[in-house]
C-alpha positions in Angstrom: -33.0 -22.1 4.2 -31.1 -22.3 0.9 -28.1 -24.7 1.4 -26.0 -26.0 -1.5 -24.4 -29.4 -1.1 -20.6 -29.6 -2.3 -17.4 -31.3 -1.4 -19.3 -33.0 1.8 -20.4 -29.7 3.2 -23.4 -27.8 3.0 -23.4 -24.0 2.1 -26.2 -21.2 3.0 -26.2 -19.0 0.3 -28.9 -16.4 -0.8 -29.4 -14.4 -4.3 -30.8 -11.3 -4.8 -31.5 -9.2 -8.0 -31.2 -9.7 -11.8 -28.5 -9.5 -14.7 -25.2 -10.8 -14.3 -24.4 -13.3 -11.6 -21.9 -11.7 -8.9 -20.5 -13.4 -6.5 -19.4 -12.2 -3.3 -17.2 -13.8 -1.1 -16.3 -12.8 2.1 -13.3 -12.9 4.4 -12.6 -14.6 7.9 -14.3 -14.3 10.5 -17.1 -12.6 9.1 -20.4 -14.5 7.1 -22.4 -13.2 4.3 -24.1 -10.4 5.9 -20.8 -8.7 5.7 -21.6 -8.0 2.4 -25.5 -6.6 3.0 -24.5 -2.7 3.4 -23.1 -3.2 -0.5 -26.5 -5.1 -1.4 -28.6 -2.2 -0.1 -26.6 0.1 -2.0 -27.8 -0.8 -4.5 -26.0 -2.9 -6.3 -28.4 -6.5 -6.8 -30.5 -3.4 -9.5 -27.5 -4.1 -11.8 -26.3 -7.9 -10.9 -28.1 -11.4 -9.8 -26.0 -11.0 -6.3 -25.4 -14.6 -4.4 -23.6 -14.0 -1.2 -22.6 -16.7 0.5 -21.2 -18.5 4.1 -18.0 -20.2 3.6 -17.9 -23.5 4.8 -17.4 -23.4 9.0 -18.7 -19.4 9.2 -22.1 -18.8 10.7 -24.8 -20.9 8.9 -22.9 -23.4 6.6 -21.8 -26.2 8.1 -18.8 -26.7 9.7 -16.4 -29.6 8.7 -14.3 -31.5 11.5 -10.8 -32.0 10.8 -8.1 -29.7 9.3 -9.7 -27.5 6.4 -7.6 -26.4 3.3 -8.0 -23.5 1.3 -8.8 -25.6 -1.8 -12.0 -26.6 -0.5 -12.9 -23.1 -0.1 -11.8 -22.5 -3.7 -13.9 -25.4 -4.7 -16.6 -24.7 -3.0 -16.7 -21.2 -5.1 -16.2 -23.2 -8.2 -19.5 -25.6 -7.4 -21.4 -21.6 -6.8 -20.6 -20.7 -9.6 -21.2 -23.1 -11.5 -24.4 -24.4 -9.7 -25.8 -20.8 -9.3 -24.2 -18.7 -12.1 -24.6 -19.5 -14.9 -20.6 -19.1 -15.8 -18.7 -17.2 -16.0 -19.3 -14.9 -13.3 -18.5 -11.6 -11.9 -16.7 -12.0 -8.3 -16.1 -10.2 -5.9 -13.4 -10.9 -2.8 -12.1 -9.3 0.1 -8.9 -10.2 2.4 -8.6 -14.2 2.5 -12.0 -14.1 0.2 -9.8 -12.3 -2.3 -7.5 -14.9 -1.7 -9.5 -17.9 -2.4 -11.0 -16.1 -5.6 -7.7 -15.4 -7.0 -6.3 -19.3 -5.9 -9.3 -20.1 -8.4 -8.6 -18.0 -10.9 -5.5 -19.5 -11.2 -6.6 -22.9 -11.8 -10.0 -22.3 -13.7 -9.5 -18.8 -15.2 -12.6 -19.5 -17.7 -15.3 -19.5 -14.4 -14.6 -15.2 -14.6 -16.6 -12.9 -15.7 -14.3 -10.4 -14.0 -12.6 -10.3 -10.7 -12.4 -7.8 -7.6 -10.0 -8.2 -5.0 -9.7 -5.8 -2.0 -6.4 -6.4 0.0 -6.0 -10.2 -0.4 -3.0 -10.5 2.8 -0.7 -12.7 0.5 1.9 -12.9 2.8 4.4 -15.4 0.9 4.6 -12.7 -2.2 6.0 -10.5 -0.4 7.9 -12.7 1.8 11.4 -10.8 -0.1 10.7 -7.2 0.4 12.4 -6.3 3.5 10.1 -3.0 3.8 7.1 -4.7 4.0 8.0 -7.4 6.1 8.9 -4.8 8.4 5.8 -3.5 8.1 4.2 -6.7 8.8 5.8 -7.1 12.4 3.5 -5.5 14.5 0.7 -7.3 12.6 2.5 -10.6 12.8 2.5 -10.4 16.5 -1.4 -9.4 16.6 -2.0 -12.2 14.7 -0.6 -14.6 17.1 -1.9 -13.4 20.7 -5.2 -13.5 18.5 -4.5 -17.2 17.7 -3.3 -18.1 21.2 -6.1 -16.4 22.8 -8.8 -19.0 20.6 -6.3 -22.1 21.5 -7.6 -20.8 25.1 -10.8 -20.6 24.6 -11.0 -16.6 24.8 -12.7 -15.9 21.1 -14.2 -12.7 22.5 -10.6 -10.9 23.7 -9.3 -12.6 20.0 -12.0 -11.4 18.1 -11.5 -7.7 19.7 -7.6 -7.9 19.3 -8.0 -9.1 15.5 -10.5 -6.2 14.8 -8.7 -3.4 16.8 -4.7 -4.2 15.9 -5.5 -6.4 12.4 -8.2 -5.4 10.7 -10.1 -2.4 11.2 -8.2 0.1 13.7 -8.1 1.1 17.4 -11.1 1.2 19.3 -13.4 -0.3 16.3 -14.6 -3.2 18.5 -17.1 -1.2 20.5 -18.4 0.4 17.1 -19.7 -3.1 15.7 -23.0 -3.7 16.2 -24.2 -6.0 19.2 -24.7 -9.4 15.9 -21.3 -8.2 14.1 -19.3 -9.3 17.6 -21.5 -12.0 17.6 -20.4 -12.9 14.5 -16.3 -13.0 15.0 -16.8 -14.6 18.1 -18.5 -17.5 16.5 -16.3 -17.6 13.8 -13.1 -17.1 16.0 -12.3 -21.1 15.4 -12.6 -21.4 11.9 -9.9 -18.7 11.2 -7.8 -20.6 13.2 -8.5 -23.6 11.5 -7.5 -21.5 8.3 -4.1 -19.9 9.9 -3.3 -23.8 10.7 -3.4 -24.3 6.9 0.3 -24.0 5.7 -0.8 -22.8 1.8 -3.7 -20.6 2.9 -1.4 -17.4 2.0 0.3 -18.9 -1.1 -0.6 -18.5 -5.0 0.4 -19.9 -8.4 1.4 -16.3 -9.4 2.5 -17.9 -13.1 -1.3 -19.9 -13.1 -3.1 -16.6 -12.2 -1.1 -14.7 -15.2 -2.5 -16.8 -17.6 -6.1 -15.5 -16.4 -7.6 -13.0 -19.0 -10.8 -12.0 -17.4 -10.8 -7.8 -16.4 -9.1 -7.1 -12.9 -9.9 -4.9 -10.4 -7.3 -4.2 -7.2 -8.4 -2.0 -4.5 -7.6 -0.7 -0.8 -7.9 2.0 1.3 -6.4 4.8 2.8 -6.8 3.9 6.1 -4.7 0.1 5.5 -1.3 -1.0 6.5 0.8 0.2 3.5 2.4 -3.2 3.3 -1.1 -4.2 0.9 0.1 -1.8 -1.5 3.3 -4.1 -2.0 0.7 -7.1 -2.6 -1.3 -5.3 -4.9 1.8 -4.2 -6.8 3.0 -7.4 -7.1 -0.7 -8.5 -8.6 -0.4 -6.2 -11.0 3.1 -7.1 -12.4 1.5 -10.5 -12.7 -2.1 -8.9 -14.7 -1.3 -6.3 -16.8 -4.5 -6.2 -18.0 -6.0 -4.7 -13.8 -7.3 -1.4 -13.2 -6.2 -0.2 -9.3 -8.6 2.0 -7.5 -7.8 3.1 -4.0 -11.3 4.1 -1.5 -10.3 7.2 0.3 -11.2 7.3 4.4 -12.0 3.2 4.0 -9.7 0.4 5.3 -10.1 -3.2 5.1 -13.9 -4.0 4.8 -15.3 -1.6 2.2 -18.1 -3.1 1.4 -19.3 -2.9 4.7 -18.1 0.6 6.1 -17.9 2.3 3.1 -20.7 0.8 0.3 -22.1 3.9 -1.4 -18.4 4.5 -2.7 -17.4 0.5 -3.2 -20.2 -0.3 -5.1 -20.1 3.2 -7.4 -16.2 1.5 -7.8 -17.2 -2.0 -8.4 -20.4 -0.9 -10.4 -18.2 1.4 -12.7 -16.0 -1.1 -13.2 -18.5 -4.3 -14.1 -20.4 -2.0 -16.8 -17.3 -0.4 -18.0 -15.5 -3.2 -19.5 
């Protein structure tokens, strides 16, 4: 089993195809496999694709104490850098796309490019009254979701997050039987993560000084208050390109990959 040894913890990772490295890095929750509908769509026949678990998901190891989101941000750095070579294409979605753009923001020069889909950077909006008021209903989610893990009941929080956070009403029962599995053993390290008090903030100033090509996406199907996030990326990078996925919602990649990867595949060899 490939593991990678960084900042005291060990990461699974796995690589597939040749070219340019790309590195895909997934959101709570969820583990690398996330990201294997996009792989079989074909994208590792254009890129070197190394998908990875983040440190507490699924196969990596899992850390005791309070994690921050800069170890998960240095732990990309060490991928990159140990696996690339750099720079490197990567690709993030929700608090993935976070950690990738905290990174960009401190070592712009590790990007080949970047792809975000719907990082929930809370704090940037935190002054539009509109989307805060969009956010309510999500807010309140959120929290029966955490107090449900602080009891012990991962599979009613993992069901609540994926039906009234992430992917819709009635979604739960669609996942297959080792998806569930999945965000029910994952449950405590995104609680771990909400117990970080920086893991939705960003050095929007650091981040504008990143040249590398951007690409913002979402879909149709997502609470409207990500467009005011990815608005407020693009005031900081002039330089991204947005592309919305029509019918997909939060997880692209994995509901959606014939039309994410025709997007993120256009994009990479259309610079």
């Amino acid at each position: 089993m490939p593991l990678l040894r960084t900042g005291g913890v060990a990461l699974y990772y796995e690589v597939v195809g040749e070219g340019e490295p790309l590195v895909f890095v997934h959101g709570s929750w969820t583990d690398h496999t996330s990201w294997q509908p996009a792989i079989e769509a074909d994208i590792r026949a254009s890129f070197q694709v190394i998908s990875y678990d983040r440190r507490g998901h699924s196969r990596s190891e899992v850390v005791a104490g309070q994690g921050r989101r800069r170890q998960d941000e240095d732990d990309l750095q060490a991928l990159i850098e140990q696996l690339g070579p750099a720079p490197a294409h990567v690709a993030g979605n929700s608090f993935g796309a976070i950690i990738t753009l905290g990174l960009a923001a401190r070592r712009p020069d590790l990007f080949r490019s970047i792809t975000v889909h719907e990082p929930p950077l809370l704090t940037i909006v935190a002054d539009n009254p509109d989307a805060l008021e969009e956010l309510r209903p999500t807010g309140a989610s959120i929290d029966a979701a955490l107090a449900l893990i602080r009891q012990g009941e991962n599979q009613r929080a993992a069901r609540l997050f994926v039906e009234e956070v992430a992917l819709g009403p009635g979604m739960w029962d669609q996942l297959p039987g080792p998806v569930q599995d999945t965000f029910v053993r994952n449950a405590p390290t995104w609680l771990d993560e909400q117990s970080d008090p920086g893991w939705a903030t960003l050095d929007i100033d650091g981040l504008s000084r990143c040249t590398a090509p951007v690409l913002l996406t979402r879909g149709t199907t997502s609470p409207a208050w990500f467009t005011t996030v990815l608005d407020r990326l693009a005031e900081a990078l002039p330089q991204a390109q947005r592309h919305t996925i029509e019918g997909a919602g939060h997880m692209p990649h994995a509901t959606h990959p014939q039309e994410y990867v025709a997007v993120l595949t256009r994009f990479l060899q259309g610079r």
